[in-house]
N, C-alpha and C positions, 0 to 999 in steps of 0.2 A: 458653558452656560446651558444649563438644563431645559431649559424652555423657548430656547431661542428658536425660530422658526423661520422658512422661508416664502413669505408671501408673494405670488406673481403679481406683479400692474397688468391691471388690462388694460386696455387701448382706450377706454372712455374715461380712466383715468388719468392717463398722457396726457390724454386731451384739453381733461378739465386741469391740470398743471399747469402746462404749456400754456391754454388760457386767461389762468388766471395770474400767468405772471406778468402775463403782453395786457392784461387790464391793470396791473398796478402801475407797469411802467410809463404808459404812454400818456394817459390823463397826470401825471405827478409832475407837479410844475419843478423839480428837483432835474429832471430830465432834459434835453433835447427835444423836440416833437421831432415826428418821425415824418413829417412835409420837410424839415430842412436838414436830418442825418439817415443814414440808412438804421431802422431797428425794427429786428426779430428775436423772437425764441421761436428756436425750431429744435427737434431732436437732431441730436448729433450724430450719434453710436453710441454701437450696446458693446459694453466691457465686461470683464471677468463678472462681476457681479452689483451693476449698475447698468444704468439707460444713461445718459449723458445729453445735458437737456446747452444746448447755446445760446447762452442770452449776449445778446451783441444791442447794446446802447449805448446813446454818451449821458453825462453828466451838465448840467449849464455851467457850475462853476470851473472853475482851475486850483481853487484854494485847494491845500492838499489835506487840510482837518476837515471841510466840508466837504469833501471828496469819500477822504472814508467813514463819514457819518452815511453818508447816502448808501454809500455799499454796503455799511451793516443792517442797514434798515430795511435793502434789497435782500439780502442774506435772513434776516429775520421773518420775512412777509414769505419768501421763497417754502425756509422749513413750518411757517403757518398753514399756506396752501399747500404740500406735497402731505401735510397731517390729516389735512381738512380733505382733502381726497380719501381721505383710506389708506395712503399708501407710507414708506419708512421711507429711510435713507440705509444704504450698504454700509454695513462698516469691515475693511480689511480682515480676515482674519486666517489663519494657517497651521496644518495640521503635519504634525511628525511621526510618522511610524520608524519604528524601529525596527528593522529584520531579526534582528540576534541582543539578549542583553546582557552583560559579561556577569558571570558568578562570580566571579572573587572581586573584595571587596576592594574599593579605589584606594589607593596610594593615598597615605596621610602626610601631608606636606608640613615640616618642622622646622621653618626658616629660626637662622640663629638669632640667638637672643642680639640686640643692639643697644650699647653702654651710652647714653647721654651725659654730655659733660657737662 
């Protein structure tokens, strides 16, 4: 990827992240209030190439299709705000060097022909 670039988060971006997920979560009647469960987002740790943000809430329901409606809707609002900041998301990526490249050309593989009855 030609263009691809690597932007730093600054710190008042975390912040307004981190922020703005503990303001979607706590007013959302979808949730727990956080007077009767323990709920944060807090940073977690920093990875290869990622900040790792802990969102630790519950859910009111039990149902498990309304369960993962709310987590995609959390997932949704999450990559809304980490946008709405300025800032990406990491995505994996990996790089091969090669010390030496062999001149002669690869072995062409000639598996036998097979007769179908």
């Amino acid at each position: 990827m030609d263009h691809r670039r690597r932007i730093p988060v600054t710190v008042d971006q975390l912040r307004e992240i981190q922020d703005g997920i503990d303001a979607y979560i706590r007013p959302n009647d979808a949730f727990a209030p956080g007077t009767d469960v323990s709920t944060f987002v807090r940073v977690d740790s920093f990875a290869d190439s990622s900040i790792n943000i802990l969102v630790y809430c519950f859910t009111k329901t039990t149902k498990w299709g309304e369960w993962l409606e709310i987590k995609e809707a959390l997932a949704c609002r999450i990559k809304e705000i980490v946008k709405g900041a300025g800032a990406g998301f990491a995505f994996p990526s990996r790089s091969v060097y090669l010390e030496t490249i062999p001149l002669e050309a690869p072995e062409i593989s000639n598996p036998p022909s097979v007769k179908l009855a």
